[in-house]
Backbone bond lengths (Angstrom), bond angles and torsions (degrees), N, CA, C in turn:
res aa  C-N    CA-C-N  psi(-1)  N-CA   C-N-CA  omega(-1)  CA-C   N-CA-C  phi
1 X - - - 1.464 - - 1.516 107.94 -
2 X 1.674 111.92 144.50 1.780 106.37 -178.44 1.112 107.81 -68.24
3 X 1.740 90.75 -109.14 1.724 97.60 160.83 1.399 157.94 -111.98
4 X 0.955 106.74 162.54 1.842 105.26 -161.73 1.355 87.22 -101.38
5 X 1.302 137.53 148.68 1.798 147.61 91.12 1.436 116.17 -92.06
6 X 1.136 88.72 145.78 2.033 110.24 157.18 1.339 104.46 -103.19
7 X 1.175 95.54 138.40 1.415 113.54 -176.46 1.893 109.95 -101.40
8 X 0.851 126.54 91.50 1.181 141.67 -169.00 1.895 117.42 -122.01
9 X 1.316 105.91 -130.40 1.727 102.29 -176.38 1.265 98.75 -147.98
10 X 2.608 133.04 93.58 1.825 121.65 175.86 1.939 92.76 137.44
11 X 1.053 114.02 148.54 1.687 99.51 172.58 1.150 93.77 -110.71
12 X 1.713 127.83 130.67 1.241 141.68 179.77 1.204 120.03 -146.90
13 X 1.427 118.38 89.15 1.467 127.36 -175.21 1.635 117.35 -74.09
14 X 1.411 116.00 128.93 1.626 100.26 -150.03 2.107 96.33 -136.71
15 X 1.079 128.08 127.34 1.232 119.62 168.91 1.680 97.39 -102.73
16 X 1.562 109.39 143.69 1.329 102.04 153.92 1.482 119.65 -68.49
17 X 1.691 116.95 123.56 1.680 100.21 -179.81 1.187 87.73 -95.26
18 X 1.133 136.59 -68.21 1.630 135.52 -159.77 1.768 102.39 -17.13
19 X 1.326 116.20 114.39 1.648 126.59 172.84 1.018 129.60 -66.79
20 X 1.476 117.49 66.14 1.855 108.66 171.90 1.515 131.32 -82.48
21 X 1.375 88.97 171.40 1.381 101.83 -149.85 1.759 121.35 -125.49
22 X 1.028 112.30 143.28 1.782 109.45 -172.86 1.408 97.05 -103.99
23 X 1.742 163.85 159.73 1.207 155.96 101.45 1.289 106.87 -59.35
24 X 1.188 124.26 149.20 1.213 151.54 168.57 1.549 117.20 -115.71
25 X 1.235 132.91 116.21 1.695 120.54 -170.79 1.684 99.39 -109.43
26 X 1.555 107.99 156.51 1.597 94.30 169.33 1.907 88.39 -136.04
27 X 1.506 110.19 171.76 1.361 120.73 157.94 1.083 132.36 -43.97
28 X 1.735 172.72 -160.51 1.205 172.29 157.12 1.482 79.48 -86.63
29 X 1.642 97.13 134.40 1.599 100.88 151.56 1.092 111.71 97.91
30 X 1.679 122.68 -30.43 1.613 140.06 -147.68 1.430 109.99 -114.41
31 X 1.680 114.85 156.45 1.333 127.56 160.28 1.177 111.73 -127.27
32 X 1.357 113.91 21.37 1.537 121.99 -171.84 1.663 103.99 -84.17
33 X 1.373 123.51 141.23 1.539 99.08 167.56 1.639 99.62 -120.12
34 X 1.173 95.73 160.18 1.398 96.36 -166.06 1.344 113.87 -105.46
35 X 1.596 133.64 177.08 1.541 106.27 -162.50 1.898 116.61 -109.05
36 X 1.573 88.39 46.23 1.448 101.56 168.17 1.938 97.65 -101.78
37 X 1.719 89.46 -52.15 1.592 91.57 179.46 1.530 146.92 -54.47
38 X 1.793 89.04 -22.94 1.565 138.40 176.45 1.490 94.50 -74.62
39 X 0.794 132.73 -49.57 1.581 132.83 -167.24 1.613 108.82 -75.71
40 X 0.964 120.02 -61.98 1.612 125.30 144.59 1.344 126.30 -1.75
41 X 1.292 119.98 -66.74 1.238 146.46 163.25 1.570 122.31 -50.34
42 X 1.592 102.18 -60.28 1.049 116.64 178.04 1.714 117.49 -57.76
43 X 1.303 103.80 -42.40 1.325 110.14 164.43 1.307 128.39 -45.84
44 X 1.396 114.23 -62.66 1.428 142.67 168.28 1.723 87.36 -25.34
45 X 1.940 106.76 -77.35 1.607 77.19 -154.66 1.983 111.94 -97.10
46 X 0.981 99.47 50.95 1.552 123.51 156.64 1.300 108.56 -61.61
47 X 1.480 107.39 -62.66 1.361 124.61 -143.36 1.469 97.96 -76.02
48 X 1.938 125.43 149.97 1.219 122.38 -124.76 1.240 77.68 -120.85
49 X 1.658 121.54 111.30 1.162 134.11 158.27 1.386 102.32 111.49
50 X 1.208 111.69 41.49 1.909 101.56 177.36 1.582 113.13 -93.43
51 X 1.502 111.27 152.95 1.615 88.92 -170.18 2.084 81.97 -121.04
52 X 0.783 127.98 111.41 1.677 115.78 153.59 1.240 134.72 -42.94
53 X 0.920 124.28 67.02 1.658 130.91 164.32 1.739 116.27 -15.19
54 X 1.639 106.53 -87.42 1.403 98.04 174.84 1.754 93.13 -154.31
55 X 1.944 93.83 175.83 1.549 99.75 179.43 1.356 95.54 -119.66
56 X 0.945 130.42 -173.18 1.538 156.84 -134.53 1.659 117.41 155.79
57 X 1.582 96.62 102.23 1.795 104.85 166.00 1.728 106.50 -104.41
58 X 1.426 90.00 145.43 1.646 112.00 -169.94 1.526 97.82 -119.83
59 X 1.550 103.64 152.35 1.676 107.12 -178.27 1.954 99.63 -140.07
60 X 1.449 117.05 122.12 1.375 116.38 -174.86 1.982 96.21 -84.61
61 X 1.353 122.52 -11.05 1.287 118.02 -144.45 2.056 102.47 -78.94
62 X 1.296 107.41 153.49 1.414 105.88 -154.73 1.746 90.25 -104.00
63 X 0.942 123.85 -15.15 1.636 120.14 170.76 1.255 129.68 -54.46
64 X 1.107 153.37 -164.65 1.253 171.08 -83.47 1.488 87.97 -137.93
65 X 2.279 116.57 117.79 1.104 110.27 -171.36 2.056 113.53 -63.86
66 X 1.412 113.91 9.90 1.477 109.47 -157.96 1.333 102.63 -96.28
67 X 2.129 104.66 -34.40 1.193 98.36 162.90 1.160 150.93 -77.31
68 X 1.512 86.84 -26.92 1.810 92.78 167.03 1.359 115.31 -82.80
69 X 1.503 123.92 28.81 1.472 106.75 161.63 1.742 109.46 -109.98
70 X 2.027 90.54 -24.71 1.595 84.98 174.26 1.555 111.67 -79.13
71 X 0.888 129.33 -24.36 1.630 123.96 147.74 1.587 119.39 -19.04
72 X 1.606 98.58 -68.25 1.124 84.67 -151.80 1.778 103.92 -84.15
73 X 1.782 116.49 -15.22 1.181 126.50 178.60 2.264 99.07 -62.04
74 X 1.165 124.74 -36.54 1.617 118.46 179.34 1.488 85.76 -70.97
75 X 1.134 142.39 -93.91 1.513 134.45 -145.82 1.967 110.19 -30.90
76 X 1.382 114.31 -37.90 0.971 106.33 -159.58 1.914 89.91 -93.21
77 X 1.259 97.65 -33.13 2.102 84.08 178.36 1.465 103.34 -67.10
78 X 1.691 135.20 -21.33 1.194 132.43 169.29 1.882 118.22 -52.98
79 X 1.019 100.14 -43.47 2.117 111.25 -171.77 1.504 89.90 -100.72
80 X 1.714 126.71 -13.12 1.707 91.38 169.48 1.790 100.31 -89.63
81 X 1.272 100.00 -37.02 1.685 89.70 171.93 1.370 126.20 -35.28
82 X 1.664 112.75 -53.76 1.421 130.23 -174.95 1.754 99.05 -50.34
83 X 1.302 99.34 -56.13 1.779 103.60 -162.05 1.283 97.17 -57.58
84 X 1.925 130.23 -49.19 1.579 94.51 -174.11 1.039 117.91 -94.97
85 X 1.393 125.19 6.64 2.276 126.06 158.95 1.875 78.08 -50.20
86 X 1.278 121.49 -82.57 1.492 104.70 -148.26 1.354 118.82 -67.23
87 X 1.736 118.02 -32.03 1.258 104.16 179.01 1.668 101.27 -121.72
88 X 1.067 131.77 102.64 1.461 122.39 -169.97 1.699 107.58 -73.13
89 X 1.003 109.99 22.77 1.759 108.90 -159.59 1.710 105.91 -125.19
90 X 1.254 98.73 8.49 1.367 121.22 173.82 1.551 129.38 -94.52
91 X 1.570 96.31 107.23 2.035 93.76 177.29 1.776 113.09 -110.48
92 X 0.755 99.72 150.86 1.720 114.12 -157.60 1.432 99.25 -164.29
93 X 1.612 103.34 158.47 1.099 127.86 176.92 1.422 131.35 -107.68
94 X 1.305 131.82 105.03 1.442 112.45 -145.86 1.711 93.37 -113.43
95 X 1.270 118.13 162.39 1.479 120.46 -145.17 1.813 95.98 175.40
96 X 1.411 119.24 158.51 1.241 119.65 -147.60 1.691 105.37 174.62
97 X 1.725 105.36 129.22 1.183 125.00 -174.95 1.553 134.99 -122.14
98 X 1.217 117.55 106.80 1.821 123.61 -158.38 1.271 103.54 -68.99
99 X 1.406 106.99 -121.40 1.421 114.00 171.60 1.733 115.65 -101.54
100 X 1.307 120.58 0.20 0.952 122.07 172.50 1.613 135.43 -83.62
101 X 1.779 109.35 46.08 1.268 120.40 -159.13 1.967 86.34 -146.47
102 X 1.211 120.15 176.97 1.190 158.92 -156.87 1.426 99.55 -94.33
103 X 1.435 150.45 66.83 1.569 148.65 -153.80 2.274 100.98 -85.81
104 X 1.147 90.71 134.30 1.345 102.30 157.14 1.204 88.47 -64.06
105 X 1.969 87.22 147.29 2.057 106.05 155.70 1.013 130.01 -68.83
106 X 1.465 125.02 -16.88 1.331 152.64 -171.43 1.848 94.31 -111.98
107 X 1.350 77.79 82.12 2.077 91.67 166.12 1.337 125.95 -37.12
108 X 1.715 101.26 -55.60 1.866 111.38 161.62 1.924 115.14 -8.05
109 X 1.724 91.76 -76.85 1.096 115.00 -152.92 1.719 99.68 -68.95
110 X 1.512 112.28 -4.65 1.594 101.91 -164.37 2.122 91.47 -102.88
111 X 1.458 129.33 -21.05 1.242 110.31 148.02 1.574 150.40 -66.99
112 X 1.646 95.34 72.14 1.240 74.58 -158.11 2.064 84.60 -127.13
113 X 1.934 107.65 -160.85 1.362 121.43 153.32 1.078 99.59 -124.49
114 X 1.603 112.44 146.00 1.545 134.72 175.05 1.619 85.67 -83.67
115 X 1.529 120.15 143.64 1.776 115.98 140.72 1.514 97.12 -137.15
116 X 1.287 91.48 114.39 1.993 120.48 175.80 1.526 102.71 -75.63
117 X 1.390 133.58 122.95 0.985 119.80 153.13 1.572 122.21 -134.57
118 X 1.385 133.60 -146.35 1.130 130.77 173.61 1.679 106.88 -165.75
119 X 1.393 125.85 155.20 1.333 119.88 174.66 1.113 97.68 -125.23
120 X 1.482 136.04 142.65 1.406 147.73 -177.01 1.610 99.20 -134.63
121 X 1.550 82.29 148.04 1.805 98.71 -163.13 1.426 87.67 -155.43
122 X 1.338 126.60 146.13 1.373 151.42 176.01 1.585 110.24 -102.40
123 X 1.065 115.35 91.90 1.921 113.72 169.73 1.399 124.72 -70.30
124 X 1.211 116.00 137.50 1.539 98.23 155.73 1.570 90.33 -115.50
125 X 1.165 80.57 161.28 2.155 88.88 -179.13 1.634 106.65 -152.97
126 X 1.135 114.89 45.08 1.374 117.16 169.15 2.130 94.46 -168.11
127 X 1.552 80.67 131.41 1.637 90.34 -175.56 1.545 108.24 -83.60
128 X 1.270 115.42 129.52 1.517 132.94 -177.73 1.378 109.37 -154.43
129 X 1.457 103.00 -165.80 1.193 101.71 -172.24 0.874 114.51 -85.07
130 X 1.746 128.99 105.86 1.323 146.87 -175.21 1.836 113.71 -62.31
131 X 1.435 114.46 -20.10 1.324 97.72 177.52 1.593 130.38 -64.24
132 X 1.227 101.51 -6.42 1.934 124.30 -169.03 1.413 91.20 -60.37
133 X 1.383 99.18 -52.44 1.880 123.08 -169.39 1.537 109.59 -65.03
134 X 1.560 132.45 -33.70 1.154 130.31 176.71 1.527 111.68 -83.74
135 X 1.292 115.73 -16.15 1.285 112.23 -153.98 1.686 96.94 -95.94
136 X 1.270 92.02 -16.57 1.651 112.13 177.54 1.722 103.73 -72.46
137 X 0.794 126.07 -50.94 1.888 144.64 -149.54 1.382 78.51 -82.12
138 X 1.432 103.32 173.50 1.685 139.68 -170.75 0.800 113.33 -153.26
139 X 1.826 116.02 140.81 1.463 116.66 -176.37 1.583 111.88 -47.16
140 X 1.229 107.09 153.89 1.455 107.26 -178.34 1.738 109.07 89.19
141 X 0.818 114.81 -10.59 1.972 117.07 -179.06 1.483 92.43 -83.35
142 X 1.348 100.08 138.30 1.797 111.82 148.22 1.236 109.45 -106.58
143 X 1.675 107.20 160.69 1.105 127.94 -165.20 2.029 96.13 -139.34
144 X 1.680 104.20 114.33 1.375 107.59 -177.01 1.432 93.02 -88.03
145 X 1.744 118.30 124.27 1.704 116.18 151.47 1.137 117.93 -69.49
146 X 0.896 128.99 66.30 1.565 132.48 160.15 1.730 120.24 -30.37
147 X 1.116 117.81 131.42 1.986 107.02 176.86 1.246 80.31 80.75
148 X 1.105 148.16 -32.51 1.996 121.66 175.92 1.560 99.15 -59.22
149 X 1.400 120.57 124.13 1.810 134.52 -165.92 1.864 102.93 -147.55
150 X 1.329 78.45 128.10 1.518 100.58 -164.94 1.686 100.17 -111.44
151 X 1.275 127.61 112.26 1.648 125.97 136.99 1.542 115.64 -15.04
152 X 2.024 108.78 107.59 0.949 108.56 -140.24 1.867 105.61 -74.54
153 X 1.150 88.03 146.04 1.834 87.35 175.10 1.740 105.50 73.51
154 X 1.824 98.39 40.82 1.910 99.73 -178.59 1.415 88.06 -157.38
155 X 1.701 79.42 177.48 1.824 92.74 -155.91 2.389 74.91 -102.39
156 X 0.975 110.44 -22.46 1.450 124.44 -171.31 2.097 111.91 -61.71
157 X 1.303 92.25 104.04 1.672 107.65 -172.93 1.666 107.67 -67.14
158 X 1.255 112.77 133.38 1.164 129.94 177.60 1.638 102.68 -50.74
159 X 1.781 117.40 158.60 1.184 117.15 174.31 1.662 124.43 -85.00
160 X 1.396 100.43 2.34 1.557 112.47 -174.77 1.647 104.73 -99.58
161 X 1.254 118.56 -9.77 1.497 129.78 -163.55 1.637 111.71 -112.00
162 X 1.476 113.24 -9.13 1.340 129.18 -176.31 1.591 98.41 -59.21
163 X 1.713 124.88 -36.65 1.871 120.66 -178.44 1.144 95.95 -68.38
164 X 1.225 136.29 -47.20 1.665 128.98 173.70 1.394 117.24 -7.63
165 X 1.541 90.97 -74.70 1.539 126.09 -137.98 1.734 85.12 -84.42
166 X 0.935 111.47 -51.33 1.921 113.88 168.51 1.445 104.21 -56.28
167 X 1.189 144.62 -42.21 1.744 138.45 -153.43 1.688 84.02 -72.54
168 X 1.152 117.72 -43.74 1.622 124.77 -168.93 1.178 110.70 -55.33
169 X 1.730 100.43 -59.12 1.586 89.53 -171.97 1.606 117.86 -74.87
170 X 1.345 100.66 -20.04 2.110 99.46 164.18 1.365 112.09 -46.73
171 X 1.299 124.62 -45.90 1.353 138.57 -170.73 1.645 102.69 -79.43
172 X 0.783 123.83 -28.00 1.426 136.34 -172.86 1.697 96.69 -82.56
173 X 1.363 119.05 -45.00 1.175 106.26 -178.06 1.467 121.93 -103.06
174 X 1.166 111.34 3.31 1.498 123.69 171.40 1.622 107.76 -71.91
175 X 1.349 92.34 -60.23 1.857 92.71 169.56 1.446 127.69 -83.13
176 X 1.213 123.44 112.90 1.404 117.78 -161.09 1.615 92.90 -82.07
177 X 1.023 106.44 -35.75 1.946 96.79 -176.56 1.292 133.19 -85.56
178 X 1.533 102.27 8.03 1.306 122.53 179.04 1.416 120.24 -50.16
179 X 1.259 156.00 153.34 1.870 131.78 170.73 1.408 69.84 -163.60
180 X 1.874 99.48 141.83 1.587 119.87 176.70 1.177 92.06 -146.89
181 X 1.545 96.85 163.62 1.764 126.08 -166.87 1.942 89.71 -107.64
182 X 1.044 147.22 120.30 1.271 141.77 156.52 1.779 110.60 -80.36
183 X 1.521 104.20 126.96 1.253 94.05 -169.05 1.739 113.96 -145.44
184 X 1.462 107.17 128.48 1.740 98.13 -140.00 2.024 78.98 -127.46
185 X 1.862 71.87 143.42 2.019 96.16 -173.19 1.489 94.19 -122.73
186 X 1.069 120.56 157.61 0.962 167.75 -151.44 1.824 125.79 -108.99
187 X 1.137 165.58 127.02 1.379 142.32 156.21 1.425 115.35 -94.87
188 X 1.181 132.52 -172.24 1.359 146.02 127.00 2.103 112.32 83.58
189 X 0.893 108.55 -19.38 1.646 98.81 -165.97 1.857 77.88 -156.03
190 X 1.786 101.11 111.06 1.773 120.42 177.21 1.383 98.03 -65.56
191 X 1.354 89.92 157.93 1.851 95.29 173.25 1.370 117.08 124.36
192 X 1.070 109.91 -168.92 1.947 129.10 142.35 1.506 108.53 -66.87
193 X 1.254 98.34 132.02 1.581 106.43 179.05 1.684 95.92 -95.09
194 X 1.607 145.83 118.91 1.167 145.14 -158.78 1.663 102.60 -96.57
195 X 1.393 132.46 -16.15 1.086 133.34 131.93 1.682 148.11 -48.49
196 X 1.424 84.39 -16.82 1.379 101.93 -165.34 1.529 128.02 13.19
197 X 1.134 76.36 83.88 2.260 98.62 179.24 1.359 105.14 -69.23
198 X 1.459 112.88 -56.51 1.381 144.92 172.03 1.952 89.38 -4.90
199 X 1.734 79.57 -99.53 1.725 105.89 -172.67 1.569 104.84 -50.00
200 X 1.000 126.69 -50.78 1.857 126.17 152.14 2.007 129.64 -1.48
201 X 1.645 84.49 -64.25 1.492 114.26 -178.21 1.755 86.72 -69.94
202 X 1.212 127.71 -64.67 1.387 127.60 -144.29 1.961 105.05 -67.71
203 X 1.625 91.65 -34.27 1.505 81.84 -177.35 1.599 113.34 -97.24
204 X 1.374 109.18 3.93 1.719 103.53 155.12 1.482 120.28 -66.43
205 X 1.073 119.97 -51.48 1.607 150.18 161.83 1.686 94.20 -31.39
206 X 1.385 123.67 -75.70 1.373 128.20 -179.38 1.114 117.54 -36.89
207 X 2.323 115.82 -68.40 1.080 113.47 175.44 1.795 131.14 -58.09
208 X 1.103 112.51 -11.62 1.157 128.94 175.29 1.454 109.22 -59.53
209 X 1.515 116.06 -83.63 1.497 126.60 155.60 1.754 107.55 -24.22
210 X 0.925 130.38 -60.98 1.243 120.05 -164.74 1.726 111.33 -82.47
211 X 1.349 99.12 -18.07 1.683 107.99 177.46 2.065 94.71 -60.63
212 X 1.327 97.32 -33.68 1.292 113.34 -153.40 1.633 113.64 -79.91
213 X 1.179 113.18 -16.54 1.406 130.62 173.83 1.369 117.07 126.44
214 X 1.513 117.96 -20.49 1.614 123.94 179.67 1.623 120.09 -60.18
215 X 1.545 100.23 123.29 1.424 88.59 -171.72 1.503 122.15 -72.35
216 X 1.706 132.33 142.32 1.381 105.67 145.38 0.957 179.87 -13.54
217 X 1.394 106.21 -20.52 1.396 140.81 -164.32 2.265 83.48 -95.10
218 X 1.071 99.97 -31.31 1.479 108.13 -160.90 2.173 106.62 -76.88
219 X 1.216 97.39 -33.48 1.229 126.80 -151.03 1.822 109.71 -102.33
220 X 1.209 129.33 132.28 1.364 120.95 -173.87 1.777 91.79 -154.35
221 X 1.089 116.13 144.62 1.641 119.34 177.39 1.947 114.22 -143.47
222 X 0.836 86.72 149.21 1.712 110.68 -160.77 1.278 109.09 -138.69
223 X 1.681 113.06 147.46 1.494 122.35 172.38 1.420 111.41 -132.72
224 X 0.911 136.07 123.46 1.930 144.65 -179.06 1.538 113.41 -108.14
225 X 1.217 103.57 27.66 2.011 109.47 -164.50 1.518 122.74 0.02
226 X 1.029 121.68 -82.90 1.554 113.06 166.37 1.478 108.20 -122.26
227 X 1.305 123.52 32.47 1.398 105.39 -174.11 1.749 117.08 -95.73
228 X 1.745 105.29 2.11 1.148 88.71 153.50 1.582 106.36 -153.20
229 X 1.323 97.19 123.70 1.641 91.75 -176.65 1.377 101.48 -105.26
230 X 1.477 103.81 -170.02 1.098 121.76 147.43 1.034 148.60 -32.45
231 X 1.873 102.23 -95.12 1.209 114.63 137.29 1.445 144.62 -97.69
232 X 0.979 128.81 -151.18 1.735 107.95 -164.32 1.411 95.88 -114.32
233 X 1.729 98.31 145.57 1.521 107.64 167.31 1.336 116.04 -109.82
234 X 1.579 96.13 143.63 1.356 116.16 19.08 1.855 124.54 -125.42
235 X 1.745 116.75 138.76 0.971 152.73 -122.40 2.095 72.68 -60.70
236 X 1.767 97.39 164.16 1.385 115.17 160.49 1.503 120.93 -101.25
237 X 1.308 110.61 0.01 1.727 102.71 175.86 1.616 91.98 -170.85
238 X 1.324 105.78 -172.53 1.889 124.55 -179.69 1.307 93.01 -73.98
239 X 1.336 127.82 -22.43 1.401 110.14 -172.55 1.471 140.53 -72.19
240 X 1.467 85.99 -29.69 1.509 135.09 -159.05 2.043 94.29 -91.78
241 X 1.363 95.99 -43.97 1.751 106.43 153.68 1.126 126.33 -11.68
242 X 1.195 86.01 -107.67 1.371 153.76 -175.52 1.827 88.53 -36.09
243 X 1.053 140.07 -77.90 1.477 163.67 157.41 1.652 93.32 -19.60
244 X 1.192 105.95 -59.39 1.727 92.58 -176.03 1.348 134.47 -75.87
245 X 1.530 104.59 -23.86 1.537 124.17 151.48 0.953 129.68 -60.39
246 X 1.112 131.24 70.92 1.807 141.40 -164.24 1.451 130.38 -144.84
247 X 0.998 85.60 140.19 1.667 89.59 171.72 1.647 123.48 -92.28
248 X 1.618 126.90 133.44 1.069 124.45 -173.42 1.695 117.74 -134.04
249 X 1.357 104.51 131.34 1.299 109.76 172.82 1.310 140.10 -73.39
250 X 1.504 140.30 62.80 1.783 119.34 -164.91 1.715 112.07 -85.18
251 X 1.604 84.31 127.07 2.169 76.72 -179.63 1.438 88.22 -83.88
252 X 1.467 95.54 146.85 1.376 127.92 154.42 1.472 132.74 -72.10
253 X 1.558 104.19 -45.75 1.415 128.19 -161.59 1.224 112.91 -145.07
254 X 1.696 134.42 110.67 1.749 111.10 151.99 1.058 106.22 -135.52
């Protein structure tokens, strides 16, 4: 994906530094991963905007220091392989540790792969004139509205989120050649949402714009319910929520 903004209220360009991390475990002996560990992973690069830093294979085995480094060097060419079968758009650094490292007492925990990564997201957090920001982007960029807040389980926009929904259509009408995809997620329960709030949110958003004077021809809306969040469900806090419940902009055209 290009680029991200949140549309919020300040311009604040932000990397996550804090270094997280995926484990990967394998069997004694093994570079096989199995499809609990596979799932793990798979998740990992679900999540919308992850960048992989680097991998790291570990070896608990007490034999011969040559084997336990080629041990632990296959486990880690095994999960960098995996990462670019699923995401081929991924560069990382892959790197690998025998017996010449610091071992948990609990052997288990010492077969494993580290995958370090980080997600980076660009904020703005002060409302201005948002066209600086479009004029910047390229077809194909999304744009997360962040602070767009919906009455929960309604297509009906919060009263604090109404500058949002206006900054858009300024921007909407500043650029006459602008044309966007509106495109509304979901949190908490994978799938089809059978309510469909999703598509709900997106065509309030639409009729709004078009209440507003923007033509149709300009305008296209979409719902993906939870099939791609953020982070993975299901979420570890409101925060983690909150983030997947969103509304997103992709221009098409400017």
């Amino acid at each position: 994906m290009r680029g991200i903004y949140f549309l919020l209220f300040f311009v604040l360009f932000i990397n996550v530094k804090a270094q997280k991390r995926v484990t990967i475990y394998f069997e004694a002996n093994s570079s096989v991963v199995d499809e609990k560990e596979f799932k793990k992973l798979y998740d990992l690069l679900r999540i919308k905007d992850v960048r992989i830093q680097k991998v790291i294979g570990y070896c608990d085995l007490r034999s011969s220091e040559i084997y336990i480094d080629t041990l632990a060097k296959a486990r880690a060419s095994k999960i960098s392989n995996l990462i670019k079968l699923i995401n081929p758009q991924q560069e990382f650094e892959i790197s690998y540790k025998g017996d010449n490292y610091n071992k948990n007492k609990t052997l288990e925990l010492t077969r494993k792969v580290e995958v370090f990564f980080k997600i980076e997201r660009a904020i703005i957090t002060q409302k201005k004139d948002l066209t600086q920001f479009f004029n910047k982007a390229k077809v194909g960029d999304t744009l997360v509205l962040n602070q767009l807040y919906f009455f929960d389980r309604t297509a009906d926009l919060l009263p604090e989120s109404y500058q949002i929904q206006e900054a858009l259509f300024d921007v909407m009408k500043k650029n006459a050649k602008l044309k966007i995809e509106i495109q509304g997620h979901i949190c908490c329960t994978p799938g089809k949402d059978e309510e469909e709030i999703a598509l709900k949110r997106c065509i309030a958003i639409y009729d709004y714009l078009v209440s507003k004077g923007i033509s149709k021809k300009r305008l296209r809306y979409k719902s993906f319910d939870a099939t791609k969040p953020i982070f993975p469900i299901p979420e570890k806090n409101e925060e983690e929520k909150k983030a997947n419940r969103r509304v997103e902009i992709l221009i098409l055209d400017k």
